[in-house]
Structures are given as C-alpha cells and as structure tokens.
N, CA, C and O atoms as CSV, one atom per row, in Angstrom:
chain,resi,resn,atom,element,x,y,z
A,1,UNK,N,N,7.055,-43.016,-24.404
A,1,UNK,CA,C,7.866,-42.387,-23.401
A,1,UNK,C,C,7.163,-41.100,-22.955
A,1,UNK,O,O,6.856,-40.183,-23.717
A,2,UNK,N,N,6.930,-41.137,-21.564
A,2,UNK,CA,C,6.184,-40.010,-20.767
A,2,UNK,C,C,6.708,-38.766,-20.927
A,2,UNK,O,O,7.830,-39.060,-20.512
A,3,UNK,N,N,6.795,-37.641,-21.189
A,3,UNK,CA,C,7.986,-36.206,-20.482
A,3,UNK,C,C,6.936,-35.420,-19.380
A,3,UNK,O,O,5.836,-34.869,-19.391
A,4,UNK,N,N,7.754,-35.665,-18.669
A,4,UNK,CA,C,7.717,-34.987,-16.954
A,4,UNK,C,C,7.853,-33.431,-17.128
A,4,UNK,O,O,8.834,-32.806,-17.529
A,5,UNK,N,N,6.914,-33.072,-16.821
A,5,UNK,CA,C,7.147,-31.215,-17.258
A,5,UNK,C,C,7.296,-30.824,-15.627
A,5,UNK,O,O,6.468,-31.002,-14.734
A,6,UNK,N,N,8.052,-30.489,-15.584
A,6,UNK,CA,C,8.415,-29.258,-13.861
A,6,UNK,C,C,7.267,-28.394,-13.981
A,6,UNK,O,O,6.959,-27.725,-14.967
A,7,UNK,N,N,6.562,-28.492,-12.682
A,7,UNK,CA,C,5.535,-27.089,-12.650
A,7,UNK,C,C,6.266,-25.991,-12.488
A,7,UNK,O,O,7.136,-26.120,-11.627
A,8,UNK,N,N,6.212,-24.807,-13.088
A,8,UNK,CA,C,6.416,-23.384,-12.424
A,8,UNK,C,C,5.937,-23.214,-11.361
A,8,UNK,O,O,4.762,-23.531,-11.178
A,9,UNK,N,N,6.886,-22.536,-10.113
A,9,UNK,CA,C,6.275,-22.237,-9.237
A,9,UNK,C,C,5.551,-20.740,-9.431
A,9,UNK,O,O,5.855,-19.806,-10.173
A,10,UNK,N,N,4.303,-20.919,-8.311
A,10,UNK,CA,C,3.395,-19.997,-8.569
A,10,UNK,C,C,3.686,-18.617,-8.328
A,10,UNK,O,O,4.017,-18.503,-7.148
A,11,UNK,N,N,3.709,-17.539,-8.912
A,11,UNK,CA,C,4.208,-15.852,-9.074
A,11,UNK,C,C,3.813,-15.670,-7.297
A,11,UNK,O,O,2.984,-16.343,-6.684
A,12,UNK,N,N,4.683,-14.554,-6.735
A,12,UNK,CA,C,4.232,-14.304,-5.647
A,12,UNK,C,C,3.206,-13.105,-6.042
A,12,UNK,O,O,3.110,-12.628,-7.173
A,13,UNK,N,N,2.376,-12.663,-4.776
A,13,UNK,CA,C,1.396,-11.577,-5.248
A,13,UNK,C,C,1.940,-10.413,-5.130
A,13,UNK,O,O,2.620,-10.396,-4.103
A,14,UNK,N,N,1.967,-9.522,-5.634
A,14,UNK,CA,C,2.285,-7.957,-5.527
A,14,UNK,C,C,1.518,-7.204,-4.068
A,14,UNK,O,O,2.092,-6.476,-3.258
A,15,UNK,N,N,0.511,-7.505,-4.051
A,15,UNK,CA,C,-0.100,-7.425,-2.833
A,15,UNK,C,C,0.151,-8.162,-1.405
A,15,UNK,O,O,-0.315,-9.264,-1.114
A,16,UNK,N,N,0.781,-7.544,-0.760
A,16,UNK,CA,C,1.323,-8.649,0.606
A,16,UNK,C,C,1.414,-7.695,1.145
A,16,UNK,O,O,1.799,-6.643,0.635
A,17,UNK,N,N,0.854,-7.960,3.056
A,17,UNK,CA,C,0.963,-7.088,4.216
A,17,UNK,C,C,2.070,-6.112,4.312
A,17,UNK,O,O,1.921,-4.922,4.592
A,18,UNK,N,N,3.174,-6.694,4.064
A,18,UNK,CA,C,4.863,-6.218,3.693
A,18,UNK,C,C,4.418,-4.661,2.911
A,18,UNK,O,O,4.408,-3.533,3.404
A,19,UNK,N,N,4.102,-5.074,1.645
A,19,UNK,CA,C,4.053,-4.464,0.321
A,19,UNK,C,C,3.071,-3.524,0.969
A,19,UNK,O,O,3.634,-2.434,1.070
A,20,UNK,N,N,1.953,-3.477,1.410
A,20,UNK,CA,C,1.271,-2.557,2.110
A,20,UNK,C,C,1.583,-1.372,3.208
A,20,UNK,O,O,1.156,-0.231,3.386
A,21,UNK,N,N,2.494,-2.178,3.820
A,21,UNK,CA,C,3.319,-1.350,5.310
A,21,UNK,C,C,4.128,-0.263,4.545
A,21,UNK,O,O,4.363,0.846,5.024
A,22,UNK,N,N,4.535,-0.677,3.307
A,22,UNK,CA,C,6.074,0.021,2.370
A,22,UNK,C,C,5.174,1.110,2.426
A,22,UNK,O,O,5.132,1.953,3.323
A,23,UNK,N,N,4.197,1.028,1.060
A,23,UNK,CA,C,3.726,2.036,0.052
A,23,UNK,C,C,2.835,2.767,1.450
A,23,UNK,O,O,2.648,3.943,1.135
A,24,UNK,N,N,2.081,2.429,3.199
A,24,UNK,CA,C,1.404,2.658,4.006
A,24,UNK,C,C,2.937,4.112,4.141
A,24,UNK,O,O,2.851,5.332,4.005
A,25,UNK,N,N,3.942,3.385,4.394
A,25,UNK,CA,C,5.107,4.084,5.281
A,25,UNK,C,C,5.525,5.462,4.056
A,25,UNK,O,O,5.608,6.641,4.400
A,26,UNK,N,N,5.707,5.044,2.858
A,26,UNK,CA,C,6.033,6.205,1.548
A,26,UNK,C,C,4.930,6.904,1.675
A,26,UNK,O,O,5.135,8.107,1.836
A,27,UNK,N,N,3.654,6.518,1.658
A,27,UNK,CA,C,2.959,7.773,1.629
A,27,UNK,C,C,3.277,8.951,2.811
A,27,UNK,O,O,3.790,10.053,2.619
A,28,UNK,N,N,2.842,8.408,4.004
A,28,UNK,CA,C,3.420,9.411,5.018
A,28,UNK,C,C,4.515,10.216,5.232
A,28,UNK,O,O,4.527,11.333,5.750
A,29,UNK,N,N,5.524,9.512,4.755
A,29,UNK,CA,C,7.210,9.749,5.072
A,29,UNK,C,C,7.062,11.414,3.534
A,29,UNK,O,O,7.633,12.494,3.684
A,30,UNK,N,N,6.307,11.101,2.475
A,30,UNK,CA,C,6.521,11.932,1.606
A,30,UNK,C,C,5.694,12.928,1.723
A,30,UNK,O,O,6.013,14.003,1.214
A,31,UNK,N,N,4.314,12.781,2.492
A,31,UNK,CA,C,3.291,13.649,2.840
A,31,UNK,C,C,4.027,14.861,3.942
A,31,UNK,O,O,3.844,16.074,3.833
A,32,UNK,N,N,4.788,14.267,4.881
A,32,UNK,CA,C,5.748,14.953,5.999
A,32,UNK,C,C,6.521,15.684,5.609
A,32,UNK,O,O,6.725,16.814,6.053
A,33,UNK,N,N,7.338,14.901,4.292
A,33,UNK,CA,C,8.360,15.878,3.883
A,33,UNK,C,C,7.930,17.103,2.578
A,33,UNK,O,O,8.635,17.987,2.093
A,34,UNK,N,N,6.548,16.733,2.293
A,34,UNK,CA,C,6.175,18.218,1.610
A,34,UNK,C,C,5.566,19.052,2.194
A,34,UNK,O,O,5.096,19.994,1.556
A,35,UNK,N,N,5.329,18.921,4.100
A,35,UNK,CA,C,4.532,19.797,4.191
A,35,UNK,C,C,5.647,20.433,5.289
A,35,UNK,O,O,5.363,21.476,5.879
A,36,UNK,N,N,6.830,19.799,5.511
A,36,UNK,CA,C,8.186,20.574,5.971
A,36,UNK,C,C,8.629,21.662,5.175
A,36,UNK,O,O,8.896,22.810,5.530
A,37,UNK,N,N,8.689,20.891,3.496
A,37,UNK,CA,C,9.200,21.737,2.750
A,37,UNK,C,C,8.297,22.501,2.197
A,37,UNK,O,O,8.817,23.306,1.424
A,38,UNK,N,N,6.949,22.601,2.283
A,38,UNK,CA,C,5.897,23.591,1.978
A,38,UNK,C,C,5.591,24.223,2.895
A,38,UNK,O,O,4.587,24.921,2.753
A,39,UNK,N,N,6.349,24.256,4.283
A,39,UNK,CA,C,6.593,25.044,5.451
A,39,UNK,C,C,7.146,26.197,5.028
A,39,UNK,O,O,6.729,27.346,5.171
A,40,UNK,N,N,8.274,25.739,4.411
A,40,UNK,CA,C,9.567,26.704,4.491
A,40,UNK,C,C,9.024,28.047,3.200
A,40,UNK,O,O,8.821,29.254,3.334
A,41,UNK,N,N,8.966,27.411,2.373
A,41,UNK,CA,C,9.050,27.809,1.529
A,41,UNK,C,C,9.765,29.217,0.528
A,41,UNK,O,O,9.315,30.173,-0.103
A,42,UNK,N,N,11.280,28.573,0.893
A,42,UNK,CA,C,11.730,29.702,0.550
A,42,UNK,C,C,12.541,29.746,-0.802
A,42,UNK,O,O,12.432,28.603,-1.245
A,43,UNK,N,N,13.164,30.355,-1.523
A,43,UNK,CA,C,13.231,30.783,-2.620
A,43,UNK,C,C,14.294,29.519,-3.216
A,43,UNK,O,O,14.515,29.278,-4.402
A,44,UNK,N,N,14.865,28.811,-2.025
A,44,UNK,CA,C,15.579,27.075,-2.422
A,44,UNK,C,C,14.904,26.263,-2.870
A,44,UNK,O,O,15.334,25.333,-3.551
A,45,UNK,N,N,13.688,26.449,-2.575
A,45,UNK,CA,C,12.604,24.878,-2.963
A,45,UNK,C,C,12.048,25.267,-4.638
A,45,UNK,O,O,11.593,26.218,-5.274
A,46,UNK,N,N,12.361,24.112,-4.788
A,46,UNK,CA,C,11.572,24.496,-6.553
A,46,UNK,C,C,10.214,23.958,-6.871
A,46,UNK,O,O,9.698,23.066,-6.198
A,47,UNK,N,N,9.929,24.235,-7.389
A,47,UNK,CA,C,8.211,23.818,-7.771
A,47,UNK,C,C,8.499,22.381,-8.511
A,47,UNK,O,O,7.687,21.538,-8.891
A,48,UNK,N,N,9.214,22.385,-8.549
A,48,UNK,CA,C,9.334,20.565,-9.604
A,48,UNK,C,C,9.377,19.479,-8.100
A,48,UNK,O,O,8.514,18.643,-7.835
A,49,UNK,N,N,10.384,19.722,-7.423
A,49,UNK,CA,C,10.672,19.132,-6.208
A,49,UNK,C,C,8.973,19.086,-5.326
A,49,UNK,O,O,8.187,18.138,-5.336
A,50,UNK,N,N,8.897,19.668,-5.024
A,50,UNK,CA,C,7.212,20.124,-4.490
A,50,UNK,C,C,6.159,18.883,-5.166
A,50,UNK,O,O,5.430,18.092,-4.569
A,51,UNK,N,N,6.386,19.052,-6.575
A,51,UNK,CA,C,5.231,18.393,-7.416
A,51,UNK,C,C,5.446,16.872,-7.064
A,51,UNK,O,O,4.540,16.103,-6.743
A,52,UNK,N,N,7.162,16.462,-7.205
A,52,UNK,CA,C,7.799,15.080,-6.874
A,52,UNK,C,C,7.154,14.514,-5.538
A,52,UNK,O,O,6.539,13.448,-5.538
A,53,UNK,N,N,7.302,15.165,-4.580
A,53,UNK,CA,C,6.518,14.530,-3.455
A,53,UNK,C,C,5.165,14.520,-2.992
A,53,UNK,O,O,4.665,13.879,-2.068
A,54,UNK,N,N,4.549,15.510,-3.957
A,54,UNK,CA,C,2.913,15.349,-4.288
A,54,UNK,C,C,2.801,14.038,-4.961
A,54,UNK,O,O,2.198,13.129,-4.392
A,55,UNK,N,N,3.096,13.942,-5.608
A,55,UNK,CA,C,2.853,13.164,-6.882
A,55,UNK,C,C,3.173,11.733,-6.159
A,55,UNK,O,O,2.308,10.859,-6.212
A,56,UNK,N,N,4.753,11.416,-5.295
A,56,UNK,CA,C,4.958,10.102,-4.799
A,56,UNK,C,C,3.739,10.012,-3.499
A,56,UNK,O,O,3.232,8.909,-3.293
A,57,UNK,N,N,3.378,11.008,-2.791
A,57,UNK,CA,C,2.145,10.650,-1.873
A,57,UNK,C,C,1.356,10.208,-2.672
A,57,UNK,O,O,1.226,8.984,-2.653
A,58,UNK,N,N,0.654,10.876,-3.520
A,58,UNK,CA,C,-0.630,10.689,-3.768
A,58,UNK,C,C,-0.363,8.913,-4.661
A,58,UNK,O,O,-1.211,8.026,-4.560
A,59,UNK,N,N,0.354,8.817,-5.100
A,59,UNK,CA,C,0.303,7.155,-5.936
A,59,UNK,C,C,0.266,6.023,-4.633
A,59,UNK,O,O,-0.634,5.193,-4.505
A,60,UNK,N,N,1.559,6.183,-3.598
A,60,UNK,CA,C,1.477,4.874,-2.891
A,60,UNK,C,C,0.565,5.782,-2.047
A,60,UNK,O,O,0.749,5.019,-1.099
A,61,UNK,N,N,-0.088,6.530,-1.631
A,61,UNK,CA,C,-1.255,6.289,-1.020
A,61,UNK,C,C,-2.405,5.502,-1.516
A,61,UNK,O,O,-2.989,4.718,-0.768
A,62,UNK,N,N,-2.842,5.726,-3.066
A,62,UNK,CA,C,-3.751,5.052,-3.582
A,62,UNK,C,C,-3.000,4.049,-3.736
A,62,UNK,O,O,-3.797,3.444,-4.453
A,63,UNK,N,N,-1.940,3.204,-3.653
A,63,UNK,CA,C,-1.564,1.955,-3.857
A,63,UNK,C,C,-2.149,1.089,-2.764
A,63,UNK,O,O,-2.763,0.033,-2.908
A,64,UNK,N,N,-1.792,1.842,-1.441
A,64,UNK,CA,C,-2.055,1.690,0.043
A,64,UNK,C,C,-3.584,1.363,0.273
A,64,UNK,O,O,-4.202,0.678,1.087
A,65,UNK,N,N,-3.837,1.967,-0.546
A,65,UNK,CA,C,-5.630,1.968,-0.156
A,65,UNK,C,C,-6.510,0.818,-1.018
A,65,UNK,O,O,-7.576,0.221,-0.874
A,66,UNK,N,N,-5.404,0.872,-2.012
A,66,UNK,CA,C,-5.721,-0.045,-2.878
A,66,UNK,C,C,-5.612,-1.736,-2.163
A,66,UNK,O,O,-6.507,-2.578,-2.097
A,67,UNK,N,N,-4.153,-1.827,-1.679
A,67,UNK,CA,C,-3.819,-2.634,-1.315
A,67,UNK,C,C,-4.369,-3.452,0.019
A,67,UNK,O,O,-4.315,-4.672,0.179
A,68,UNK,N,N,-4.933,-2.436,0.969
A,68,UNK,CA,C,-6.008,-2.670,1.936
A,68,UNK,C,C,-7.291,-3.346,1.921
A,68,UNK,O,O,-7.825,-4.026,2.798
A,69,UNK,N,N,-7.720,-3.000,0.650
A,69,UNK,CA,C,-8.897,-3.453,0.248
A,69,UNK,C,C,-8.714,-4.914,-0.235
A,69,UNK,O,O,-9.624,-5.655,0.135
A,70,UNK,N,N,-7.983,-5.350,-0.794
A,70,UNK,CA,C,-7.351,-6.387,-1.440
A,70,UNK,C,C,-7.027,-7.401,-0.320
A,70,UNK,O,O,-7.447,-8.555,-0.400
A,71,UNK,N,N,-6.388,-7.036,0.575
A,71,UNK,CA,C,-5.955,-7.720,1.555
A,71,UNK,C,C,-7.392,-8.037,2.417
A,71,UNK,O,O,-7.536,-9.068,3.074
A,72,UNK,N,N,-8.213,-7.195,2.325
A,72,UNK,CA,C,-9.594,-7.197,3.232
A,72,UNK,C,C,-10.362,-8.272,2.784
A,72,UNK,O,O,-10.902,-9.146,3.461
A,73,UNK,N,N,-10.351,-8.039,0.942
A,73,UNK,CA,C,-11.575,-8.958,0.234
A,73,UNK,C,C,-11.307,-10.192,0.216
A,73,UNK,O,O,-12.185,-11.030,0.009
A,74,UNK,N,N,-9.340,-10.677,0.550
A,74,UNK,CA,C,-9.163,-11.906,0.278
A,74,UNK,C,C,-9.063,-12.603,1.808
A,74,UNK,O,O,-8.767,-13.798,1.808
A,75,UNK,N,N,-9.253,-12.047,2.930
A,75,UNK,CA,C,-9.580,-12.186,3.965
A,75,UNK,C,C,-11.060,-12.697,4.362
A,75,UNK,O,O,-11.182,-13.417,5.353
A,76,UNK,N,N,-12.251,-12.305,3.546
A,76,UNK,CA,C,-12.832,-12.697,3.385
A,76,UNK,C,C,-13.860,-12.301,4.291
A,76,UNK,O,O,-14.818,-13.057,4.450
A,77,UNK,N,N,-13.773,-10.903,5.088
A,77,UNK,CA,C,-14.199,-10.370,6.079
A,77,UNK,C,C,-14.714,-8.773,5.721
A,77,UNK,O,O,-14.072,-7.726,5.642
A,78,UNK,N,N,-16.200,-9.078,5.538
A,78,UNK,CA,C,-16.907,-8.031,5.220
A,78,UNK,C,C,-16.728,-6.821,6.090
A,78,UNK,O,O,-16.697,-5.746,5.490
A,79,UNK,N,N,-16.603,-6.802,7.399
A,79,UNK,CA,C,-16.294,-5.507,8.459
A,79,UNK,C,C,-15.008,-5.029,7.576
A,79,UNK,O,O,-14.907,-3.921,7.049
A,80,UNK,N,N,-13.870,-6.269,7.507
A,80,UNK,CA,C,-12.102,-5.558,7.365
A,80,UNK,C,C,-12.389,-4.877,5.902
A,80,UNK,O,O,-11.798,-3.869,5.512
A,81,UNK,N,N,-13.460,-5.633,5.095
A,81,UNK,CA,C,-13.495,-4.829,4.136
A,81,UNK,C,C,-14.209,-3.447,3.673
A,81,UNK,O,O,-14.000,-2.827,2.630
A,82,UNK,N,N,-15.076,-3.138,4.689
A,82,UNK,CA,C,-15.801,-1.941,5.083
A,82,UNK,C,C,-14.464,-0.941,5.574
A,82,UNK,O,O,-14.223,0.090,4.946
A,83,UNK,N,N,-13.815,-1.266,6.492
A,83,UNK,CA,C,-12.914,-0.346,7.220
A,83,UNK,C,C,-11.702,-0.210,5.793
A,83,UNK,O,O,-11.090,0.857,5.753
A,84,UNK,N,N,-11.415,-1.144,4.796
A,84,UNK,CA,C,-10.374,-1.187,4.088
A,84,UNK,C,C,-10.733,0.568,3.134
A,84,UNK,O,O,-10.010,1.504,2.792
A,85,UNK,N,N,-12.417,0.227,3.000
A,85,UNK,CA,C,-12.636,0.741,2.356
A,85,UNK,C,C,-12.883,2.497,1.995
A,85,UNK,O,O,-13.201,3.175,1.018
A,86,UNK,N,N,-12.556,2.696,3.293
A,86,UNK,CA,C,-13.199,4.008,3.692
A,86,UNK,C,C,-11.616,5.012,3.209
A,86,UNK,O,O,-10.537,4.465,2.980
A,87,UNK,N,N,-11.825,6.371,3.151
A,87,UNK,CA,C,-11.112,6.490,2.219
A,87,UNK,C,C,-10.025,7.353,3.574
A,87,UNK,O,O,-10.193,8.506,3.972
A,88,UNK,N,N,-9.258,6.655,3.914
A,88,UNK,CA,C,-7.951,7.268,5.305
A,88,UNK,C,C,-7.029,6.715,4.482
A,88,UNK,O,O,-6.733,5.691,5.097
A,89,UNK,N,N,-6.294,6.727,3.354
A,89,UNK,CA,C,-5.537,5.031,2.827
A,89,UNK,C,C,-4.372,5.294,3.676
A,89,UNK,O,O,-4.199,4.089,3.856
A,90,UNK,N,N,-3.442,5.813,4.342
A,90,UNK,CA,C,-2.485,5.079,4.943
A,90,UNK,C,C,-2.557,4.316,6.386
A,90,UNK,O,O,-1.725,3.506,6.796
A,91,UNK,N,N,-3.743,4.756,7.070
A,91,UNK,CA,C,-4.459,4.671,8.120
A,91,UNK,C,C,-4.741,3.288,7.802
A,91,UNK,O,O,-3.872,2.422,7.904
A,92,UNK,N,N,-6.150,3.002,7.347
A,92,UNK,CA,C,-6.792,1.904,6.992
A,92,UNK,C,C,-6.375,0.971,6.243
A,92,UNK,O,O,-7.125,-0.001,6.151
A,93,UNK,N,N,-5.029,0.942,5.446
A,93,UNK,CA,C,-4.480,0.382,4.910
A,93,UNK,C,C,-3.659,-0.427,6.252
A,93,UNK,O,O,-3.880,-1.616,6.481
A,94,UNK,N,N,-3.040,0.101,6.786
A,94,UNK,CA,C,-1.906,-0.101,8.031
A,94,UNK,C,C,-2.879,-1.219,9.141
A,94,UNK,O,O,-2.611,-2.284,9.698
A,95,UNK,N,N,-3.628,-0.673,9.113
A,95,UNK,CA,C,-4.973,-1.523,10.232
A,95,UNK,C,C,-4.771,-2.508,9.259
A,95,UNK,O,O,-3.874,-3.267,9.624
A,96,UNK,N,N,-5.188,-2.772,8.290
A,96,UNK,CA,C,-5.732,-4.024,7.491
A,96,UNK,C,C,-4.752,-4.648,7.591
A,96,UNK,O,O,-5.014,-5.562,8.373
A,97,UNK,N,N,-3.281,-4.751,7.117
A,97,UNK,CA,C,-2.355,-5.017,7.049
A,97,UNK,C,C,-2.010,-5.752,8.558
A,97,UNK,O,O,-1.645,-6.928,8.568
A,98,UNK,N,N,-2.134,-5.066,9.682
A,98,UNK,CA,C,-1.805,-5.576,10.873
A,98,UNK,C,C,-2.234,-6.455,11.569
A,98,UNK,O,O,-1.718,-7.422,12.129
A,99,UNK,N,N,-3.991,-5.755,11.452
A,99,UNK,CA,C,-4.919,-6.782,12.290
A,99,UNK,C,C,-6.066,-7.896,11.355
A,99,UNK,O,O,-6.602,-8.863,11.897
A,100,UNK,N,N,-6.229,-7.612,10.249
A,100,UNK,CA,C,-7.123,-8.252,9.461
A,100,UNK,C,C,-6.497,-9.786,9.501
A,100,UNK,O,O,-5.284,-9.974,9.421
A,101,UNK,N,N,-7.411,-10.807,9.626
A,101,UNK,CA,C,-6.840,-11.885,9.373
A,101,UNK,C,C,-6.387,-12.531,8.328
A,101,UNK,O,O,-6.903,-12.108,7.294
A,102,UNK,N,N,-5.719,-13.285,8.186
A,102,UNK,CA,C,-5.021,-13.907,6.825
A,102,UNK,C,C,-5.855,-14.360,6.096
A,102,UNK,O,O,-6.852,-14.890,6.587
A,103,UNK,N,N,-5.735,-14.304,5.159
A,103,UNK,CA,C,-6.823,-15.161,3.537
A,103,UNK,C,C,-6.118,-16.379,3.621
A,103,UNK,O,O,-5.008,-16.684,4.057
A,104,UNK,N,N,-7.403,-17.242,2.885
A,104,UNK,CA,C,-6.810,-18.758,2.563
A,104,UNK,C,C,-5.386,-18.698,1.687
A,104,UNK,O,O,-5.013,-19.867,1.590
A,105,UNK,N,N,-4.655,-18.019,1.167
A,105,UNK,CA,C,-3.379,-17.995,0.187
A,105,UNK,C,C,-2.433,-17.480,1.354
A,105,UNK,O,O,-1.218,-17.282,1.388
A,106,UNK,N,N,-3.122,-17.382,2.001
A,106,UNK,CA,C,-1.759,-16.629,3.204
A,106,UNK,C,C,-1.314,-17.304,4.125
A,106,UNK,O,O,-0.364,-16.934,4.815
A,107,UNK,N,N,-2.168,-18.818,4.337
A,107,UNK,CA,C,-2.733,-19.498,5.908
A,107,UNK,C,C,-1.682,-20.384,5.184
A,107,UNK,O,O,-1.536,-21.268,6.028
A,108,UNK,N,N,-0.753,-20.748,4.024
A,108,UNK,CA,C,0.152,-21.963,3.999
A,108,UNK,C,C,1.256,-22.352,4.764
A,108,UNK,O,O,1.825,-23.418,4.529
C-alpha cells in the first residue's frame, strides 16, 4: 500500500516588490520625521525618541537596499543590478522594484 504525501506548498519569499516599496516608503517616512523633529528641537523631544527613528531609518533602509539588489540579481539583469547596487537605498531600491523586470519565480 502506497501513502500519498501532500507536498507543502512552497514558503513565499520575504523579498517581493511589495516588501521593498514598504521598507523603500519606512525609510523615508522616518528619515522626514527625524529631521522635522530634529528641526524643532525643543526641550519636548527626547533623545530616546530621536535615536527610535534613526535607528528605524537606518534598518529598512538597509533592508531596502538590500532588497533591491535581490530583486536585481534574480532578475537576472546585470545593468538593474549595477543601479540596485549603488548605495541611494530608498531611491534605487524603489526603481528596482518598479521598473526592473520580473525573475523567473515571479513570471508564474
């Protein structure tokens, strides 16, 4: 007697155009709002708060940049991956994301 095993379906990727636009859009949105509130700077703003939106730019930016590149290499396009690579990450991330063409895992 045979047993029929169900395949698992396959994990989605963490990396997706989507997932790029997010961490593309958090970096900026948090870069804006520390340099509003590093405008002001008045005796309301605390240095912990300050560090919080340093700290959330600087990760999904390198996520962003990260994620650009990724999207570039599996594209399979040495230019998208030159431009992925250069270091603008919410910029060049956002390009990749928009205009780079789809990788074979993307074309289903």
């Amino acid at each position: 007697m045979a047993v029929r095993r169900s395949r698992p379906e396959p994990a989605k990727p963490f990396v997706t155009r989507r997932s790029t636009l997010v961490f593309s859009a958090v970096c900026v949105l948090t870069s804006a709002g520390f340099q509003a509130v590093g405008a002001t700077g008045g005796p309301g703003v605390t240095n912990l708060f300050v560090a919080v939106l340093v700290a959330v730019a600087l990760v999904s930016g390198g996520v962003a940049w990260i994620s650009g590149v990724v999207l570039a290499v599996r594209a399979g396009s040495l230019l998208w991956t030159v431009i992925a690579a250069f270091p603008i990450p919410p910029l060049n991330a956002v390009l990749c994301a928009v205009f780079c063409p789809a990788g074979p895992a993307e074309q289903r």
